[in-house]
One Martini backbone bead per residue (centre of mass of N, CA, C, O) as a GRO file, in nm:
protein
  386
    1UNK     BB    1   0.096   0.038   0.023
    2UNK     BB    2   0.075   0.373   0.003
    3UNK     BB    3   0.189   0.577   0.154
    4UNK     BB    4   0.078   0.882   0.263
    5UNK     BB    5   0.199   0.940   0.566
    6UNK     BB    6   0.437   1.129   0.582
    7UNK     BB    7   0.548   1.220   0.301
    8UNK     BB    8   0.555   1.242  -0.067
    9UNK     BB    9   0.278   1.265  -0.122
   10UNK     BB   10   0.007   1.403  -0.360
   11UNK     BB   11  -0.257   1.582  -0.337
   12UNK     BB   12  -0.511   1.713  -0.569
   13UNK     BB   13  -0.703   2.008  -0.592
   14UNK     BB   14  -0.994   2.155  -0.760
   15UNK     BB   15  -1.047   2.389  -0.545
   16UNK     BB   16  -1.064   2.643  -0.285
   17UNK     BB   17  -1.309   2.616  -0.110
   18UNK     BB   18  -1.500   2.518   0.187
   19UNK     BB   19  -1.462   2.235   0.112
   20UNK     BB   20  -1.157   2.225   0.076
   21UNK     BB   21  -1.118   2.298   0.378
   22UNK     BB   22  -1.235   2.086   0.508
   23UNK     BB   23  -1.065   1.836   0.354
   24UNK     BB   24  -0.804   1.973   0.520
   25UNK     BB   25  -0.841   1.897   0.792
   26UNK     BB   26  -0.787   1.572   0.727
   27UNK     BB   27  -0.529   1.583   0.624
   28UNK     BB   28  -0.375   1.739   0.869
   29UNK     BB   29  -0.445   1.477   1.069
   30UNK     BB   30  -0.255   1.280   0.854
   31UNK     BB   31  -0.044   1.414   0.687
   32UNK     BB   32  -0.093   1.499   0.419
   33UNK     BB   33   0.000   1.640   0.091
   34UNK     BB   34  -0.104   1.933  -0.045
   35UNK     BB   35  -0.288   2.040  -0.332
   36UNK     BB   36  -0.371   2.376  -0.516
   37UNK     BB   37  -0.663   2.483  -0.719
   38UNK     BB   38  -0.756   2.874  -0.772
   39UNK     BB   39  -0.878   3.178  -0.882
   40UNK     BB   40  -0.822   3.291  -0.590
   41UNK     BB   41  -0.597   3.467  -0.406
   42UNK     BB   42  -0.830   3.398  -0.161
   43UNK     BB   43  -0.892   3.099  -0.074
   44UNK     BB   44  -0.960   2.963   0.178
   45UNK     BB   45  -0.747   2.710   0.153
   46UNK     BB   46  -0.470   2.869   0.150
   47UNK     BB   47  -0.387   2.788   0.460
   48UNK     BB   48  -0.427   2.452   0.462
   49UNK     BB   49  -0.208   2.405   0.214
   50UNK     BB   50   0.111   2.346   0.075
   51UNK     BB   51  -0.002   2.435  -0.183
   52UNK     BB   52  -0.063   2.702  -0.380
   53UNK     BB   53  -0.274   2.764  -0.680
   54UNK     BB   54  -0.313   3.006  -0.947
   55UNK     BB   55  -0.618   2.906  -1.136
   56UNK     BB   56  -0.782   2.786  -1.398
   57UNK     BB   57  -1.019   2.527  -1.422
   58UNK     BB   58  -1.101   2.581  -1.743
   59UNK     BB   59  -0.764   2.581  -1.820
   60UNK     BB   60  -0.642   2.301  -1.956
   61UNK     BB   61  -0.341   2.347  -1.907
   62UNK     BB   62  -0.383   2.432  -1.571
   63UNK     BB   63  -0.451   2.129  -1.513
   64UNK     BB   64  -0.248   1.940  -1.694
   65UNK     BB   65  -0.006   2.038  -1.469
   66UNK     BB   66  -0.130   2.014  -1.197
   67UNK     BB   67  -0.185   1.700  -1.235
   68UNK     BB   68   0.133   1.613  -1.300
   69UNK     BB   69   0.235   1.669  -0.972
   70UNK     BB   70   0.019   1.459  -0.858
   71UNK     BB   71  -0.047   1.142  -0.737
   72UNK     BB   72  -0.378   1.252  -0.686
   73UNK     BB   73  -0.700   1.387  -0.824
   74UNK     BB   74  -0.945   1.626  -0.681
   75UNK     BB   75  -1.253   1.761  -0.608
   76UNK     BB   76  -1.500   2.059  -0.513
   77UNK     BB   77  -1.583   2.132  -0.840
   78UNK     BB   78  -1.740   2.062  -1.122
   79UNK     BB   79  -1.579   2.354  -1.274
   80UNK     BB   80  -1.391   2.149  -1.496
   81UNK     BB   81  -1.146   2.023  -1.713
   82UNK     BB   82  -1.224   1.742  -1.868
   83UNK     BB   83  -0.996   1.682  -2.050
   84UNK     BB   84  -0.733   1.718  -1.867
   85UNK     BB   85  -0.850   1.455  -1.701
   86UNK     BB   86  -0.901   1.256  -1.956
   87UNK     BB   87  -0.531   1.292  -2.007
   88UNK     BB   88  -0.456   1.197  -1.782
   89UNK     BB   89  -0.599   0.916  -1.708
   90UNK     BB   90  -0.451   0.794  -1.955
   91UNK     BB   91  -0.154   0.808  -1.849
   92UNK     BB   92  -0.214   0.726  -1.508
   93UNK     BB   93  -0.381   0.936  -1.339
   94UNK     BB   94  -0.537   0.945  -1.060
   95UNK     BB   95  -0.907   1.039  -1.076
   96UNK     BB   96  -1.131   1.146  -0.857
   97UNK     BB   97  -1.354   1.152  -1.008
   98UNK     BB   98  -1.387   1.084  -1.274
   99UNK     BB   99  -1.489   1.211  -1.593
  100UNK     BB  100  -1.698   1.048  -1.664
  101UNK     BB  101  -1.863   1.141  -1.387
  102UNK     BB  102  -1.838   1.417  -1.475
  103UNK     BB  103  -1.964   1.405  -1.782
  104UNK     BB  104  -2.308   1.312  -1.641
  105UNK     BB  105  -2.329   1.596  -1.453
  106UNK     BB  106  -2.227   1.868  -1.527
  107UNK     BB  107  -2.447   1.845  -1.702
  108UNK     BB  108  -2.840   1.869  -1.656
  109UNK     BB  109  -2.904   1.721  -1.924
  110UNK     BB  110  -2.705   1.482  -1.896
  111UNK     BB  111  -2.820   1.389  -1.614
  112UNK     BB  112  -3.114   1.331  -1.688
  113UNK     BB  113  -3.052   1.108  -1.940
  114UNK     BB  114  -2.932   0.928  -1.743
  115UNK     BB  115  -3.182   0.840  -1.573
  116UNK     BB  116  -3.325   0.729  -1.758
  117UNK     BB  117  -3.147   0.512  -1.916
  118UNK     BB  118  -3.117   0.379  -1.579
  119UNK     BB  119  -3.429   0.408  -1.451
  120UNK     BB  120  -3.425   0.667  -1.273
  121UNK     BB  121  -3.630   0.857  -1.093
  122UNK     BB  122  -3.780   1.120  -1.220
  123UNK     BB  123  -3.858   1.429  -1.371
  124UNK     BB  124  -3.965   1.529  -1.573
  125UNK     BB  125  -3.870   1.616  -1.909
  126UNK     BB  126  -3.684   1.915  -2.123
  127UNK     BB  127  -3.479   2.003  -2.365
  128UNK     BB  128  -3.273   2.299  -2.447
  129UNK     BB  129  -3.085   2.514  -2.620
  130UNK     BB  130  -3.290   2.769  -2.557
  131UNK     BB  131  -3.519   3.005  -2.591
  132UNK     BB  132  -3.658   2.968  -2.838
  133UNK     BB  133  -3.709   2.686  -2.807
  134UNK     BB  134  -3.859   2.719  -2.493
  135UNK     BB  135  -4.110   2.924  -2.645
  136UNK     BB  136  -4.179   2.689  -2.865
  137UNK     BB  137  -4.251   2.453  -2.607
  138UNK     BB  138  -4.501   2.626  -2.523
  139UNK     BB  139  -4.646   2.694  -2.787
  140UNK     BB  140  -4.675   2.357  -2.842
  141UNK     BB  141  -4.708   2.203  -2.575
  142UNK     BB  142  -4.475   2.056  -2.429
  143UNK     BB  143  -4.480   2.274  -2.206
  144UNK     BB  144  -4.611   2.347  -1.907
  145UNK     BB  145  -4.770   2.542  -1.689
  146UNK     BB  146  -4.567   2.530  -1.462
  147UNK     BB  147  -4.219   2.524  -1.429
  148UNK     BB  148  -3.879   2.414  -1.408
  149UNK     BB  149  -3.599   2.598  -1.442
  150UNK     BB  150  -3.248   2.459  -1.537
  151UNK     BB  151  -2.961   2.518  -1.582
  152UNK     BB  152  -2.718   2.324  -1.737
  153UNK     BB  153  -2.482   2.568  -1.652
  154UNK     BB  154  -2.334   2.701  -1.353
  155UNK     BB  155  -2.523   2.602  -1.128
  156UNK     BB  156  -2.565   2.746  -0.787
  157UNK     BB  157  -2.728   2.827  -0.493
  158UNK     BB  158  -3.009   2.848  -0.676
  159UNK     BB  159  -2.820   2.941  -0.940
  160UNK     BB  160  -3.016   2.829  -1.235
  161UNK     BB  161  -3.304   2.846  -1.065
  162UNK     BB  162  -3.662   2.844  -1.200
  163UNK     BB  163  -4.011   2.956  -1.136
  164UNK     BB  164  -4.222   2.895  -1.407
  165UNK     BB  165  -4.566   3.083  -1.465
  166UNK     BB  166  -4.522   3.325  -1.670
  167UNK     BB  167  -4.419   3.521  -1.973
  168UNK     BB  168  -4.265   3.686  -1.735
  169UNK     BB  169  -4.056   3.506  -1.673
  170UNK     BB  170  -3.918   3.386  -1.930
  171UNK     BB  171  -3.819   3.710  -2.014
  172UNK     BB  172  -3.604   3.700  -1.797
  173UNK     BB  173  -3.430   3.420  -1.888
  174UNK     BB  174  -3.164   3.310  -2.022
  175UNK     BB  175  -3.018   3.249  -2.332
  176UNK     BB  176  -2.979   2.923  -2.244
  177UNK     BB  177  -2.932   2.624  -2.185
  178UNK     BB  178  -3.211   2.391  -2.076
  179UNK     BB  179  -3.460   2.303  -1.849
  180UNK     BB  180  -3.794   2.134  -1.818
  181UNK     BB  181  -3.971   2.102  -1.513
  182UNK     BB  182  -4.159   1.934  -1.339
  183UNK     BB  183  -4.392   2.015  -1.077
  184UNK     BB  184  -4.358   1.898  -0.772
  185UNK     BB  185  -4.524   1.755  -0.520
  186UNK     BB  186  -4.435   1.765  -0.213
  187UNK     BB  187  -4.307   1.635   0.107
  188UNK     BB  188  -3.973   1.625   0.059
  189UNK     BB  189  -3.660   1.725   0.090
  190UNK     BB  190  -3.389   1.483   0.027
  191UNK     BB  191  -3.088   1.291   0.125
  192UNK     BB  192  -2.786   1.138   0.021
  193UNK     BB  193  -2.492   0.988   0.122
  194UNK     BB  194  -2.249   0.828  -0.100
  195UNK     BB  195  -1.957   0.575  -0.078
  196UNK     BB  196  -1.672   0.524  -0.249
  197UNK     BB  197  -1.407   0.274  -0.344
  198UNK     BB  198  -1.224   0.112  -0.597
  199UNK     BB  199  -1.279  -0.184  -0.421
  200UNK     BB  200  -1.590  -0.157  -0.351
  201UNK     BB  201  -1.687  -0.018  -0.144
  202UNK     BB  202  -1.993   0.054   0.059
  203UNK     BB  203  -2.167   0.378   0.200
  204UNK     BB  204  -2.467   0.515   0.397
  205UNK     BB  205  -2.616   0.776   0.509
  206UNK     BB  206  -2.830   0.903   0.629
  207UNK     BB  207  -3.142   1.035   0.578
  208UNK     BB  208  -3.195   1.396   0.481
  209UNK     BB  209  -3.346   1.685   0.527
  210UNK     BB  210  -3.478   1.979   0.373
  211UNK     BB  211  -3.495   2.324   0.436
  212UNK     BB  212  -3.581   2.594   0.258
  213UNK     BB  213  -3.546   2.911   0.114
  214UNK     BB  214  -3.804   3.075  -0.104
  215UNK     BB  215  -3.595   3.302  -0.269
  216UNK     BB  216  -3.311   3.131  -0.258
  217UNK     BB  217  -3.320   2.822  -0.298
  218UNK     BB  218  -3.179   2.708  -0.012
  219UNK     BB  219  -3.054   2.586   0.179
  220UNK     BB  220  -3.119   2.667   0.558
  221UNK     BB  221  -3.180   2.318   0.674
  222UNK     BB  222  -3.055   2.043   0.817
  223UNK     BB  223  -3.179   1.696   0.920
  224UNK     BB  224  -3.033   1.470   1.158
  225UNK     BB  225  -3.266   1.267   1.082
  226UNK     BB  226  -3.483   1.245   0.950
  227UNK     BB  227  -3.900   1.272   0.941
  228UNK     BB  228  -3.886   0.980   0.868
  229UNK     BB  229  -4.014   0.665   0.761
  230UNK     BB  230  -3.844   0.380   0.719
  231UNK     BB  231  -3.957   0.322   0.438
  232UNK     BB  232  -3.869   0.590   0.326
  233UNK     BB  233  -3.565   0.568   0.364
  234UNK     BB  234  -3.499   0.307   0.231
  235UNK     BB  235  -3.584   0.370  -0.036
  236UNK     BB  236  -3.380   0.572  -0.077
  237UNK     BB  237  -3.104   0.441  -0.038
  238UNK     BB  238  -3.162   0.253  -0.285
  239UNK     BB  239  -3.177   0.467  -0.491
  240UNK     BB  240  -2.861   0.591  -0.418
  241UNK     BB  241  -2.745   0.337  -0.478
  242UNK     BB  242  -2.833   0.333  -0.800
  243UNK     BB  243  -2.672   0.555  -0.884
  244UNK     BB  244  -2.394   0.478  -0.772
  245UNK     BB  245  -2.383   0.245  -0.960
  246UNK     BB  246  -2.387   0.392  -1.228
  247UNK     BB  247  -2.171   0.634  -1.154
  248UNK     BB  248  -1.923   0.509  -1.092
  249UNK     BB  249  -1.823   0.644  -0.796
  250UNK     BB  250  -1.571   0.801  -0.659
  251UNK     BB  251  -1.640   0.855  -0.294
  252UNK     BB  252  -1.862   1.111  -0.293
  253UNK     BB  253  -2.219   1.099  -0.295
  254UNK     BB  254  -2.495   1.346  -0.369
  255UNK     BB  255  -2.853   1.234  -0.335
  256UNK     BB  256  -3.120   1.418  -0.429
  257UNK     BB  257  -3.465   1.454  -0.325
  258UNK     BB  258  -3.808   1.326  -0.332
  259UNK     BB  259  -4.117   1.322  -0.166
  260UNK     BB  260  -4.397   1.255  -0.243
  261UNK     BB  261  -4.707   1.222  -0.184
  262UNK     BB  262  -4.710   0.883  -0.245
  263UNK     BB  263  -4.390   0.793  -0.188
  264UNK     BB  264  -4.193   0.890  -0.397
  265UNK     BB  265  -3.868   0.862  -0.555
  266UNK     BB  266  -3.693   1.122  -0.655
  267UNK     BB  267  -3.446   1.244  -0.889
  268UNK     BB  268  -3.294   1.545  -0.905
  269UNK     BB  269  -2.946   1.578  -0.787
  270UNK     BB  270  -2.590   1.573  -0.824
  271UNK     BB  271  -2.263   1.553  -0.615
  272UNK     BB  272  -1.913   1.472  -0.644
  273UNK     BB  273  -1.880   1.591  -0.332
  274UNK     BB  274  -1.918   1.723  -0.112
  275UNK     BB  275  -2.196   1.838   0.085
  276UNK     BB  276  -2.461   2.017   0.246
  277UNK     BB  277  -2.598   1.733   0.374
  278UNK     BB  278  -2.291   1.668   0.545
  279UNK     BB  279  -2.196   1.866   0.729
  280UNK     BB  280  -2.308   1.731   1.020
  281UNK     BB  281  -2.106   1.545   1.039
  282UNK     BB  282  -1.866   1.657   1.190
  283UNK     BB  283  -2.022   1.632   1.481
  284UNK     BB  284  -2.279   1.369   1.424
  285UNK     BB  285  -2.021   1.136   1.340
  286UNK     BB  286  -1.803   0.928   1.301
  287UNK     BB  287  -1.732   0.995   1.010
  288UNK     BB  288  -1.725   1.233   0.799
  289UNK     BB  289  -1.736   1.331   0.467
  290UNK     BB  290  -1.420   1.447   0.435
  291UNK     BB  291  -1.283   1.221   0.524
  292UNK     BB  292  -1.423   0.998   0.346
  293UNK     BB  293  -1.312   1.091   0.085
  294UNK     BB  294  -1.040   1.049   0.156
  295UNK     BB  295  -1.050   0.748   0.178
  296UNK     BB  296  -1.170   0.666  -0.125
  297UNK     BB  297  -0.938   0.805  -0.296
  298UNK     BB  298  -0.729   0.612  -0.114
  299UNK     BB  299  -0.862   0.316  -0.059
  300UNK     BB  300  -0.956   0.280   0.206
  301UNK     BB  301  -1.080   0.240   0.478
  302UNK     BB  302  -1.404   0.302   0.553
  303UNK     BB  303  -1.613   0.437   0.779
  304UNK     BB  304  -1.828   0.518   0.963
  305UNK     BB  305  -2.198   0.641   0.900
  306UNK     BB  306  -2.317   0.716   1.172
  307UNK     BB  307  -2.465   0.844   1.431
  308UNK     BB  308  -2.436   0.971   1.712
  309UNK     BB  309  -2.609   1.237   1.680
  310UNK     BB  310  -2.835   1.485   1.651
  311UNK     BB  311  -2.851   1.698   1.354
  312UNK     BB  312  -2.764   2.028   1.244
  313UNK     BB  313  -2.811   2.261   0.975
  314UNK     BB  314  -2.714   2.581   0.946
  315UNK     BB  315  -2.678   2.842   0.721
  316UNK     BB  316  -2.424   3.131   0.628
  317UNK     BB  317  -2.571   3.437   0.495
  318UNK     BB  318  -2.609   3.667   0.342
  319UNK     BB  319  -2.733   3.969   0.403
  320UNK     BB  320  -2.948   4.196   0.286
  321UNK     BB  321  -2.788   4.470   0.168
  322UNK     BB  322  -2.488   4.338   0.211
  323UNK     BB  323  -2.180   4.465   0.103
  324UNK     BB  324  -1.862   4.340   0.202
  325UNK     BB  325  -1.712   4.335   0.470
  326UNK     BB  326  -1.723   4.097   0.717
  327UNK     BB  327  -1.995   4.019   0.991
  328UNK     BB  328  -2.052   3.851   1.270
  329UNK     BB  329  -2.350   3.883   1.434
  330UNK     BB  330  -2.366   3.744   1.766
  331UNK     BB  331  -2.160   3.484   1.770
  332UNK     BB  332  -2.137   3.496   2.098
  333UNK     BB  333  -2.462   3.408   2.142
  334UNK     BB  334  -2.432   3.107   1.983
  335UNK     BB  335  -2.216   3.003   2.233
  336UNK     BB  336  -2.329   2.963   2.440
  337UNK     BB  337  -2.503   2.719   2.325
  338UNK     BB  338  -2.601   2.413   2.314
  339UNK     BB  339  -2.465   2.233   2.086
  340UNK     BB  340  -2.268   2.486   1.927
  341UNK     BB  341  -2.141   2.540   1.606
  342UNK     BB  342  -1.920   2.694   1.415
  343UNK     BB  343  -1.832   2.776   1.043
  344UNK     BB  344  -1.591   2.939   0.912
  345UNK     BB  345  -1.478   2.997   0.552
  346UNK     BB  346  -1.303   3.254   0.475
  347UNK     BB  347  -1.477   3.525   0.364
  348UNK     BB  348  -1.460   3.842   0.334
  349UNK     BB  349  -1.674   3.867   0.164
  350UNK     BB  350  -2.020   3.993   0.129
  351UNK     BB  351  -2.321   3.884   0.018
  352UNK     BB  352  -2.660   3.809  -0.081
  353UNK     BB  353  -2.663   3.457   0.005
  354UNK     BB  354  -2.416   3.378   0.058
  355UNK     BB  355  -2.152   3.129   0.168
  356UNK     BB  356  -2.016   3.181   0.468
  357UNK     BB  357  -2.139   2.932   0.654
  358UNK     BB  358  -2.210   2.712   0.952
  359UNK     BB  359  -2.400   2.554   1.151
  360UNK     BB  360  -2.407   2.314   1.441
  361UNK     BB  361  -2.630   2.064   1.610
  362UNK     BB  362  -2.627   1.914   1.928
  363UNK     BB  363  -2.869   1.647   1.988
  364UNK     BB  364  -3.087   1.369   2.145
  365UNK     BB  365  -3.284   1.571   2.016
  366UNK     BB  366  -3.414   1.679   1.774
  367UNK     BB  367  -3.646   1.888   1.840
  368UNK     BB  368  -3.463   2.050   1.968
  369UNK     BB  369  -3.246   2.125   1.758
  370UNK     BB  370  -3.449   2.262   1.583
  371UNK     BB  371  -3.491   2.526   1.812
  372UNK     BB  372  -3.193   2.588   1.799
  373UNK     BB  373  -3.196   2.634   1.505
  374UNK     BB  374  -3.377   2.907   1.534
  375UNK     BB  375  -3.209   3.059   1.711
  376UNK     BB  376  -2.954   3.101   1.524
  377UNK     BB  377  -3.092   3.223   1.257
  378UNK     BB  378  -3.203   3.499   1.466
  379UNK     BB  379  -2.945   3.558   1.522
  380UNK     BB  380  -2.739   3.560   1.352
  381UNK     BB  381  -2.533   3.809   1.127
  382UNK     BB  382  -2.451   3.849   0.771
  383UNK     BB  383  -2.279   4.114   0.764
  384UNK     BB  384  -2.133   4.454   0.696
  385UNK     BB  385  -1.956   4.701   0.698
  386UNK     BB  386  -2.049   5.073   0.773
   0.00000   0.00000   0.00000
């Protein structure tokens, strides 16, 4: 086996955001050698990576160069150049997840048709090149109002989605691919982490709820464990794992659903790297998502993935109105509570609902912690200097 630990060993992360520093301290924990590569010289990353590299991760040269360099390389944002990485690959260079399975991710047009393709259950859809595809699909009656509209390309926290209901939604939406999905009525959004290592371990950490905030489309709360019955559990985890197995992906992989009024479960979308419905698990489990991509992807034994106790997760966004230097306010008052963590991510700049940080609550009784989870939301407040 590869020596790891204290060694010459190099891994190489692709996005140097908030994910890439929680990997990194579980780096730091077993002493791993780490390379970044990212676009802001001033990313999260930067303090905690024993290399930063400022570079593009969408062009080809600087992922092909950075990823020469590095003995296994893995990602934190699904925006990097698919071709450098599978020209790596090619050469004999180890990068998890593969770039197949992130060829049928990164784009939401084509990982809705792997979803069919493979029998996955999902929301109906129809792909459009453009505006005016979508325009005459409307016009066609090929799709109804109201439906789900979602950027194939470059969507993250909420957007790049957008609920149409008149012709006056339609004519703000930018002119790019995209989707229109049937609007599911469903009872519940609910997420699986899914884990998996090259010698096809594979791990599934319990199904969590998820409460959305009403305009800006972004998780809220996460809850876990969800407040959902055994048998909607079992059938979530079953259908995440025939995820992962379609997308023979290494690593984490967060794969969102619904559950209808029905209690069918339906596959929305997948992220092939630790996930915001997965930060709980720092606080709430025996191994978090972090640690775990990092054993999956140097193919080490899995962790335990069950919970030692009820955790929440609650978003730290950019309150509005507020654009500039950040500050926390009120975060000594957040921290007098029982089992409550923040997690500050390290952007210096704050605007509306930016993801500035996240906080963990964790207490034996979910509905206690979901208490102080409403708690901690009306108290802290991420605004910017006067």
């Amino acid at each position: 086996m590869t020596n790891f630990f204290s060694s010459k060993f190099k891994l190489g992360i692709l996005g140097g955001g908030q994910l890439g520093k929680m990997m990194l301290y579980e780096t730091r924990k077993y002493d791993i050698q780490t390379h970044v590569l990212d676009p802001n010289p001033d990313a999260p990353c930067k303090i905690a990576c024993d290399y930063f590299q400022q570079g593009n991760l969408m062009d080809y040269d600087t992922v092909y160069n950075f990823g020469k360099k590095v003995d296994v390389l893995t990602f934190e944002i699904e925006t990097i150049n698919i071709a450098a990485i599978a020209k790596l690959e090619q050469e004999g260079k180890k990068v998890f997840p593969s770039s197949k399975t992130l060829k049928n991710i990164q784009n939401k047009g084509q990982q809705k048709l792997f979803y069919q393709e493979h029998k996955i259950p999902t929301a109906v859809f129809l792909r459009f090149s453009n505006k005016a595809h979508l325009t005459e699909g409307i016009t066609s009656n090929k799709i109804k109002l109201p439906f789900v509209w979602k950027s194939t390309q470059g969507g993250y926290d909420g957007k790049g989605v957008s609920v149409v209901k008149t012709g006056a939604d339609v004519a703000k939406l930018p002119d790019v691919e995209c989707i229109a999905e049937e609007m599911i009525n469903f009872k519940n959004e609910l997420a699986v982490i899914v884990v998996r290592n090259p010698s096809g371990e594979i791990k599934t950490y319990p199904v969590v709820e998820m409460e959305f905030h009403p305009e800006a489309n972004q998780v809220e709360y996460v809850i876990c464990p969800a407040r959902i019955d055994n048998k909607i559990a079992q059938k979530a985890i079953n259908v995440a794992e025939k995820v992962s197995e379609a997308f023979e992906h290494v690593g984490v992989l967060a794969v969102e659903m619904f559950q209808t009024q029905n209690d069918q479960i339906l596959v929305n979308e997948v992220a092939p790297r630790p996930h915001n419905s997965g930060h709980y698990s720092i606080e709430a489990s025996y191994t978090n998502q972090f640690e775990q991509h990092i054993r999956a992807i140097l193919d080490l034994p899995l962790g335990e993935t069950t919970s030692i106790v009820a955790g929440i997760m609650v978003n730290l966004v950019g309150a509005e109105g507020h654009t500039g230097d950040v500050v926390y306010k009120n975060i000594d008052e957040i921290m007098k509570m029982r089992g409550v963590t923040p997690h500050i991510y390290g952007k210096k700049q704050t605007r509306p609902f930016r993801k500035m940080g996240h906080v963990t609550i964790i207490n034996e009784d979910i509905d206690e912690a979901r208490k102080i989870a409403e708690k901690v939301k009306n108290t802290i407040k991420v605004i910017s200097k006067d």
